[in-house]
C-alpha positions, 0 to 999 in steps of 0.5 A: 514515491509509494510502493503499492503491494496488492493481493496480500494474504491476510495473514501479512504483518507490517514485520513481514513486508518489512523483512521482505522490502528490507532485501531491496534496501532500507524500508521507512515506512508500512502502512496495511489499511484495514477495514473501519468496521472489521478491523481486518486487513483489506489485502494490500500495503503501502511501502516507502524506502529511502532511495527511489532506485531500491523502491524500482528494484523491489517493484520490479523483482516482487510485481507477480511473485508468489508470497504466502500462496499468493500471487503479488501486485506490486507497483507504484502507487498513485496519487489519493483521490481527493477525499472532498469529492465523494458526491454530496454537497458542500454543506457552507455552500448550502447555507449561502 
């Protein structure tokens, strides 16, 4: 599972969310998106820890909690979106 951390002050580094993750147990992973043309983060992370309970904690103590003057969203992430279907048309198929 993926912990999806939303409203994130832009000022939140990978180190941050690390050491606040890290109270609920072993974080494995951070990832902060940021922006193709900016390079600025685009307020919000993804976060993996080792056990399924530890990631429930988390979600559960962090969602609406206020950190760096902001009020958090935190739950589980869901699912990406198949990047294939964003309009358009298979361009083999056009071809055929």
């Amino acid at each position: 599972m993926t912990i999806y951390v939303g409203n994130l002050s832009y000022r939140a580094t990978e180190a941050d969310l690390r050491a606040v993750f890290a109270d609920y147990g072993e974080v494995t992973r951070v990832v902060l998106p940021t922006d193709r043309e900016t390079g600025r983060m685009r307020g919000f992370a993804f976060v993996d820890m080792s056990e399924e309970a530890q990631e429930d904690t988390a979600i559960t103590e962090l969602d609406g909690a206020e950190w760096m003057g902001r009020q958090l969203r935190v739950n589980k992430a869901k699912p990406r979106e198949d990047s294939n279907r964003r309009g358009g048309y298979n361009k083999q198929e056009a071809y055929e």
